[in-house]
C-alpha positions, 0 to 999 in steps of 0.5 A: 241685402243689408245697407250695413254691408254697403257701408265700409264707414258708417261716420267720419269726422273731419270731412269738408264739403265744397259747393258751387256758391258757399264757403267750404264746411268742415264736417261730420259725414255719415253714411245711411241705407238711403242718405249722406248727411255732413253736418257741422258744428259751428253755428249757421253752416249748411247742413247737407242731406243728400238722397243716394239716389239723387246722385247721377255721377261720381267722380274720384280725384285721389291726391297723391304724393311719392306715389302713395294715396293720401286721400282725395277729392269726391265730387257728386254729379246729382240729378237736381243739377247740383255739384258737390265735393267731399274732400277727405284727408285719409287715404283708406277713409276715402276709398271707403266713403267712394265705394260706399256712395257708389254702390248705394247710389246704384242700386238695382232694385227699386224696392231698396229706394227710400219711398219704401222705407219712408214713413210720413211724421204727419196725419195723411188727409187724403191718399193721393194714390185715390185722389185723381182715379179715371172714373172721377176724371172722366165723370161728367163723361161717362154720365153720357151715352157716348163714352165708357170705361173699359176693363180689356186691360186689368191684366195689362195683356192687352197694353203692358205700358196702359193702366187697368181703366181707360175711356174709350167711345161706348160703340166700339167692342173689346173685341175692337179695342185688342185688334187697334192695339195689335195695329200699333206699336206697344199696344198703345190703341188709340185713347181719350185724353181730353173733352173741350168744352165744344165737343172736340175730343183729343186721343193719344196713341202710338204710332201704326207698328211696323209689323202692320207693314201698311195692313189694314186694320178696320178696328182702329178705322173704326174708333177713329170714325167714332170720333170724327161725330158729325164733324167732317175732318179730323186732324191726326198729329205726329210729333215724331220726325218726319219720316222716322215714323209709321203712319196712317194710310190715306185711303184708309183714313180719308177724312183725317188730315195729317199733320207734322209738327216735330218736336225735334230731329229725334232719331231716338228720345236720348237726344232729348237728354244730349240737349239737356247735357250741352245746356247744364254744361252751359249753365256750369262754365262760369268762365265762358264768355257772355259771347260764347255763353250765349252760342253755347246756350243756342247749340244745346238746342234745348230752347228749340225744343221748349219752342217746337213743343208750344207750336206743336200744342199751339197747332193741336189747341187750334184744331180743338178749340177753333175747328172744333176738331178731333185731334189724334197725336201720336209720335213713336211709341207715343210715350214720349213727345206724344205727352208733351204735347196733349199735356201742354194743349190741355193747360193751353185750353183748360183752366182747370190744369192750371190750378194746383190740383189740376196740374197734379191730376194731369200728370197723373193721367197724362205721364204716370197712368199713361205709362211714361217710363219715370224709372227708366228715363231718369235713371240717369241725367245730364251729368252721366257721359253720353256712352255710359247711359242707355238710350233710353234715358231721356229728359221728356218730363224736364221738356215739357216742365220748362214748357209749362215754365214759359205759359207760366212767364207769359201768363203769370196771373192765370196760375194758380200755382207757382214756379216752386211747385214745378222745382218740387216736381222736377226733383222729386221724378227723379229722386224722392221720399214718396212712390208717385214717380217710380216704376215704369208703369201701373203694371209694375206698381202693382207688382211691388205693391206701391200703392200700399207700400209708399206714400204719395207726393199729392198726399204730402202736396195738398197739406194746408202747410206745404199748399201754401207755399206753393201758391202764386200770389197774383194768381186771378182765375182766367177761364178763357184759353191762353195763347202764348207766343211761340217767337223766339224772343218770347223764351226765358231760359228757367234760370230759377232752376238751371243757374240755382246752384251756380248763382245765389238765388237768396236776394230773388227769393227775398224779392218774391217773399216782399212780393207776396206779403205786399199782395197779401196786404192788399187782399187784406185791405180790400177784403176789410173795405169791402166789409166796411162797406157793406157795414155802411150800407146796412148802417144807411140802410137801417138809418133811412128805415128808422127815418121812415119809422119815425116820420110815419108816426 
């Protein structure tokens, strides 16, 4: 296939751009294999460039008059929340530009996306694709006797959705491993995510299969038993709806204790996404009442679920950190809250997460390695009606972003990183120049040879130049746990996100910048007076030692 084809007007004078919180621009549009670009002449106007693939939804309004089509109105519904409207005065030119981002902006192939086309204009100091690789993660473990790396999976026959290398207990066979995956759905068998510092392990799987019908599976008994060590009760966590999920049987898991923390009422994970919907809605009706604005906010129900996910993480943390238990989370497939919530509990427990190359690798272990489908569940967003999208598009990373958002607000000092670098995220799983999030799986990325292909998003990340501006400048390393409150009162709706399009953010951002170059200026000073201090003191030290000198003599 060739862009040109999809292209029926390639550049068009005489477009005006419409946004949400600037004036009107009179422009040139043109239209690229992978962007739409509106630039203006006159100086200080925005200049708009727009991935297709960052597009949700298209919505045409011709104007018409005595019938006839004169051209018309498009508004472009984008996933990082934005609206815009192209307002085009020529009938055949706006039926061409409409056609034109429509087919370009739905795309089946993943290998028409500009990642594959996309060639970085700088040195690449480290290859993010080789940066957070399971035997680095897990070194400290696998250097002792009870853990090792398991290969049963290279050709993914064992688990389509789990990568190549995963870190199961050194007892437990292969043999063991490929009869707990027949017992749970999708062959998600139960895997280590996380050592805390007392020994308390936690593992992420799937829910038992339904096809198990209650069958005994000895294998999977037996990795869990592995696990329980000398401690004398596990705790096994579901995350799914009470009763719309499978579970372990309790003669046959007696010395685990199972526990429901719900995320949600979640008959399936696009309810996730309908949340998502009524509160962007929400956020977009500028002429509600602050009343009705607020009832709104509330029945989107999306700030229960950024509750319900720090509880459930708060409960898992507890049994980790203060039991000193192991914990198994699972809820449904296992590829959805389940990450949630043993994401969340290891920035609770583990200070590590909480840095800029920490976050970066907990992701990668914990969504892209672990098989959550990016490509499928951000395909669509909030703007796409409820009955034209799948119901397998769902805002399970969004989720748990905004929870990470709410640590953050109650935590402020204990981030290495700030609440930019969890924007940059957001966006760039949805839309991109770089490979990190596409594709549903390591299976997949390796049939398109991404990892060759592509650049990665932490490559670009950790270049001194863009680090910098990720960095939060009151960060104070804190290497205790933290534990946030999860009373209602204690949420903040992330309106640095939500509301950006809708309310001009320029004075809060002015505000951050005099913030941060107050509080590098205090660095500064403290650093030159402790330097001057250190100065005195051998200055008073070489004063008292020739002092000495010449009373000796």
């Amino acid at each position: 296939m060739e862009f040109a084809e999809l292209i029926l007007t390639p550049k068009l004078d005489g477009v005006i751009l419409h946004t949400q919180t600037n004036e009107p621009v009179d422009g040139t549009l043109c239209i690229t294999g992978h962007h739409l670009i509106l630039s203006s002449r006159r100086e200080g106007d925005q200049e708009l460039w727009l991935l297709h693939h960052a597009i949700d939804v298209i919505e045409r309004k011709p104007i018409v008059l005595n019938n006839i089509i004169q051209g018309g109105l498009i508004t472009l519904k984008c996933k990082d929340l934005r609206i815009i409207s192209l307002e085009i005065n020529k009938a055949q030119e706006y039926l061409n530009v409409a056609t034109s981002i429509e087919q370009l902006s739905n795309l089946n192939s993943q290998q028409y996306l500009y990642p594959f086309f996309y060639r970085p204009m700088y040195t690449i100091l480290e290859d993010g694709y080789t940066m957070f690789r399971c035997e680095l993660e897990f070194a400290k473990l696998l250097a002792t006797d009870e853990w090792r790396i398991t290969h049963i999976n290279r050709d993914f026959s064992v688990c389509p959705t789990y990568g190549p290398k995963l870190v199961v207990p050194k007892s437990i066979t292969d043999e063991e491993i490929i009869q707990s995956a027949a017992f749970r759905d999708g062959g998600r068998f139960p895997v280590l995510s996380y050592r805390h510092e007392n020994g308390a392990v936690l593992l992420r799987s799937a829910q038992p299969s339904s096809a198990a019908n209650n069958k005994r599976c000895r294998a999977d008994e037996a990795i869990l038993n592995v696990i329980l060590g000398r401690s004398k009760k596990g705790f096994i966590v579901d995350t799914w709806s009470k009763g719309k999920s499978n579970s372990e049987t309790d003669q046959h898991y007696n010395q685990w204790r199972k526990v429901t923390r719900s995320i949600g009422s979640l008959s399936h994970v696009s309810n996730i996404l309908q949340s998502f919907s009524k509160l962007i809605e929400a956020c977009n009706d500028a002429s509600c009442s602050t009343d009705k604005w607020f009832d709104r906010l509330e029945n989107s129900n999306w700030l229960t679920l950024v509750l319900n996910s720090l509880n459930a993480a708060c409960v898992v943390a507890q049994c980790l950190d203060q039991e000193g238990s192991p914990c198994l989370v699972h809820g449904g497939k296992g590829m959805d809250s389940t990450l949630i919530v043993t994401s969340l509990v290891q920035i609770i427990l583990n200070p590590d997460c909480r840095t800029v190359r920490g976050i970066q690798a907990l992701i990668e272990r914990e969504w892209i390695q672990a098989g959550y489908p990016f490509a499928t569940r951000h395909r669509h967003s909030c703007y796409t009606p409820s009955q034209l999208r799948p119901k397998t598009s769902a805002s399970t990373f969004v989720l748990f972003l905004d929870s990470v958002y709410q640590l953050h607000c109650q935590f402020p000092f204990s981030f290495e990183f700030n609440t930019q670098m969890l924007i940059l995220l957001f966006e760039n799983s949805f839309f991109s120049s770089y490979g990190t999030f596409l594709a549903d799986s390591e299976r997949e990325r390796q049939a398109i040879k991404l990892h060759t292909r592509t650049t990665s998003l932490w490559s670009y990340l950790n270049r001194p130049d863009v680090l910098k501006s990720l960095l939060n400048p009151i960060y104070e390393p804190n290497q205790g746990v933290i534990w946030p409150s999860v009373a209602p009162i204690s949420l903040e709706l992330w309106t640095e996100l939500y509301l950006r399009w809708v309310i001009d953010q320029t004075q809060t951002k002015n505000m951050f910048h005099q913030i941060q170059a107050l509080i590098t200026k205090e660095k500064e000073t403290r650093s030159k007076a402790i330097k001057l201090r250190n100065e005195l003191i051998a200055l008073t030290k070489e004063y008292y030692e020739i002092s000495n000198e010449t009373e000796n003599n």
